[in-house]
C-alpha positions in Angstrom: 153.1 130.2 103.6 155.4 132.4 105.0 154.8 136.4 104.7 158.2 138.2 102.7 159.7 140.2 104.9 159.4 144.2 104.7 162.0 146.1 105.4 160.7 148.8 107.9 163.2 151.8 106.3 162.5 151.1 103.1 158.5 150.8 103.3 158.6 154.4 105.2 160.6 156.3 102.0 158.8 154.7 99.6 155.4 156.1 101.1 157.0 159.6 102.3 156.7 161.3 98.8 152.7 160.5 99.0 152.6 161.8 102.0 154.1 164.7 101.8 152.0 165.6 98.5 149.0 164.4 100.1 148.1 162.5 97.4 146.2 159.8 98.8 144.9 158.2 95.3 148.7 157.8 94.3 149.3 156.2 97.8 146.5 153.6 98.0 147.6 152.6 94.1 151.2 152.1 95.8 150.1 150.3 98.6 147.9 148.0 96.4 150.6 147.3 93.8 153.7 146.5 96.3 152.4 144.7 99.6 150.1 142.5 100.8 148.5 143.6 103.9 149.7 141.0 105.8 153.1 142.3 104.9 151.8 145.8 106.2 150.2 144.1 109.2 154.4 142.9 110.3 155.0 146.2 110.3 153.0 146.9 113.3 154.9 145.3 115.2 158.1 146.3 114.3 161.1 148.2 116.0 161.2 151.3 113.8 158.4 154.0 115.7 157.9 155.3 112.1 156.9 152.5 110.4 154.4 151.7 113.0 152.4 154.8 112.5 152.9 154.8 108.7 151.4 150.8 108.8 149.0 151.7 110.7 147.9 154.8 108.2 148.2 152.3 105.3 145.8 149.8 107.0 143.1 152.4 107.1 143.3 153.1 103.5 143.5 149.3 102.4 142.9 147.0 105.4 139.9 144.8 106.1 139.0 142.4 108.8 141.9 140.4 108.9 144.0 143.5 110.3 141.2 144.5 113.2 143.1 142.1 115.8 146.5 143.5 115.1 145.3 147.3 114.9 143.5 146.6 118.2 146.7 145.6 120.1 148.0 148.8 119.0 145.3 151.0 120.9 147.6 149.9 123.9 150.9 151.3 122.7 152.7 153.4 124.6 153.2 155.7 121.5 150.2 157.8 121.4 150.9 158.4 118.0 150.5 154.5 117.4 147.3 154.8 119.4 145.8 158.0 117.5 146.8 156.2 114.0 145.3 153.0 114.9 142.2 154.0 116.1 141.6 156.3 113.0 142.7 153.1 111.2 139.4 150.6 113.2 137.1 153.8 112.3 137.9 153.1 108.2 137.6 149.7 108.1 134.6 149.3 110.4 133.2 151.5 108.0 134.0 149.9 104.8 133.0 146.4 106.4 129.8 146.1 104.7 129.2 145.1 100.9 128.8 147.7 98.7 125.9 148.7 98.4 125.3 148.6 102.5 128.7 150.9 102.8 126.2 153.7 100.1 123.6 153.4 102.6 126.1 153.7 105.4 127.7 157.2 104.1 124.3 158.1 102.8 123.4 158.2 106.6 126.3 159.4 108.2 125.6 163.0 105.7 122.2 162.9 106.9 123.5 162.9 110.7 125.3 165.9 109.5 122.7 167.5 108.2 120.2 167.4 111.2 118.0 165.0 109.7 117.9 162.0 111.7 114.8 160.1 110.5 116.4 160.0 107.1 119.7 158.7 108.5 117.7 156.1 110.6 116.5 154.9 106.9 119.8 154.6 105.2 121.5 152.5 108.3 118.1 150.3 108.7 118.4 149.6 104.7 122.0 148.9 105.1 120.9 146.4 107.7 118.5 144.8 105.7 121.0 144.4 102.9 123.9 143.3 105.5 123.0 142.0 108.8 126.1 141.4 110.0 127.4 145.3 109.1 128.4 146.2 112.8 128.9 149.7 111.8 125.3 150.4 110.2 124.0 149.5 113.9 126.4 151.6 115.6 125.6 154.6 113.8 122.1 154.0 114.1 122.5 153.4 117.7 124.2 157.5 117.5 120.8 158.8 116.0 118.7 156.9 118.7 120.8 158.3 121.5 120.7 162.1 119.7 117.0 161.3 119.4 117.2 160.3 123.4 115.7 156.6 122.1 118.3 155.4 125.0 116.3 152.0 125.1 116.8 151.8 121.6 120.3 153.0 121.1 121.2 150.6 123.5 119.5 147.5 121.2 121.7 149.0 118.5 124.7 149.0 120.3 124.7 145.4 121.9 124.0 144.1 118.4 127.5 146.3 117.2 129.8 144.8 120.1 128.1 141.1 119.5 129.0 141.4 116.0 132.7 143.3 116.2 133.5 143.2 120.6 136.8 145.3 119.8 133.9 148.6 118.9 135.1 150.8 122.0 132.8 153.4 120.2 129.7 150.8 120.3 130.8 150.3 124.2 131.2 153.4 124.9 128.2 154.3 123.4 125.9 151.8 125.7 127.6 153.4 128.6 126.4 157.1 127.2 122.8 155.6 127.3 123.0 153.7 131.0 123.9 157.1 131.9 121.1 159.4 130.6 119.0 156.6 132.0 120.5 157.0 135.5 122.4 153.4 135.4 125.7 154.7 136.8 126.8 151.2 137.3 126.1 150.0 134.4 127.5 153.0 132.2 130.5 152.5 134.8 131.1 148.5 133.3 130.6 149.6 129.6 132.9 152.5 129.9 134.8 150.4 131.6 135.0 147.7 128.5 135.9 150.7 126.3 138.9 152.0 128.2 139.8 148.3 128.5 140.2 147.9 124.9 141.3 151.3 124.2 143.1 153.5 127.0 143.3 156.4 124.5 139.8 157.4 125.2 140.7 160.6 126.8 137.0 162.0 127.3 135.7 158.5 128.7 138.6 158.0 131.1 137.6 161.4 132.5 133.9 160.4 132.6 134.8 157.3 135.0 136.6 159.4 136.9 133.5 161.9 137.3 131.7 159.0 137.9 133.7 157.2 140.5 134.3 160.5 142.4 130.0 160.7 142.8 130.2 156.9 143.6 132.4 158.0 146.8 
């Protein structure tokens, strides 16, 4: 069945007023009532600039797995806008990938992190592995509290389980090369970082890691 066409002008008007007001309640009710994600998903690739960024804003408030291969292939745009947008875009819906009660455990954790408290936050992202296993997120996050917790064996357990179960995570690959490093694998953490910057070039920090690296290498 063939997705109704949006009309790239129109869709950016109709969600300016939100915006504006910062009203996101009003805006993810408007986006729920008038299009379909795939609808929002064509938008990505369209020629209007400003549709692109405000698709890719509306997929982080109402997208889900289908979107991750589009919003991926718009970590390479040009636009660093585009980039910035659709990255923040992965981060919500990797987060909101589990069921419901494993997406609790998973904020329940992520304001322990915050806190300091890590052994509690290991807790919540184990239960919300136990509830989900395939939650990529929950190992991820745990996989932080290891490496804060300089568990870099562990971490990196946590973090091969992450990219196994979503390969696009360029934080969960990124994340393995933190470890490698700390653990004196330069080569290794070189490949992973690698992997990141190969999925998204917008990693700034990481790109200038590699280059650190590569200069020591030499």
């Amino acid at each position: 069945m063939a997705v109704q066409h949006v009309d790239p002008e129109e869709f950016v008007a109709s969600i300016q007023p939100m915006l504006e007001a910062q009203n996101p309640g009003a805006l993810l009710e408007l986006l729920k009532s008038r299009w379909t994600r795939e609808q929002i998903k064509q938008l990505l690739f369209c020629e209007c600039a400003d549709a692109r960024k405000v698709a890719a804003l509306a997929l982080a408030l109402v997208g889900g797995r289908c979107c991750l291969k589009e919003l991926a292939a718009q970590l390479k745009h040009t636009d660093p806008i585009v980039n910035q947008m659709a990255e923040h875009a992965l981060w919500s819906i990797w987060f909101r990938l589990g069921s419901i009660e494993s997406n609790h455990e998973l904020c329940r954790g992520t304001q322990a992190i915050n806190r300091g408290e890590y052994d509690h936050a290991t807790c919540c992202f184990t239960h919300a592995i136990e509830i989900d296993p395939t939650f990529a997120e929950a190992y991820n996050q745990r996989a932080i509290v290891k490496y804060l917790q300089e568990r870099y064996d562990e971490s990196l357990e946590d973090c091969a389980r992450a990219v196994e179960l979503m390969p696009c995570h360029f934080g969960a690959w990124s994340g393995m090369g933190h470890c490698h490093a700390h653990m004196g694998r330069m080569n290794e953490a070189l490949e992973c970082y690698e992997k990141a910057l190969s999925i998204n070039p917008g990693l700034t920090g990481i790109r200038q890691v590699v280059g650190e690296l590569e200069k020591r290498a030499r």
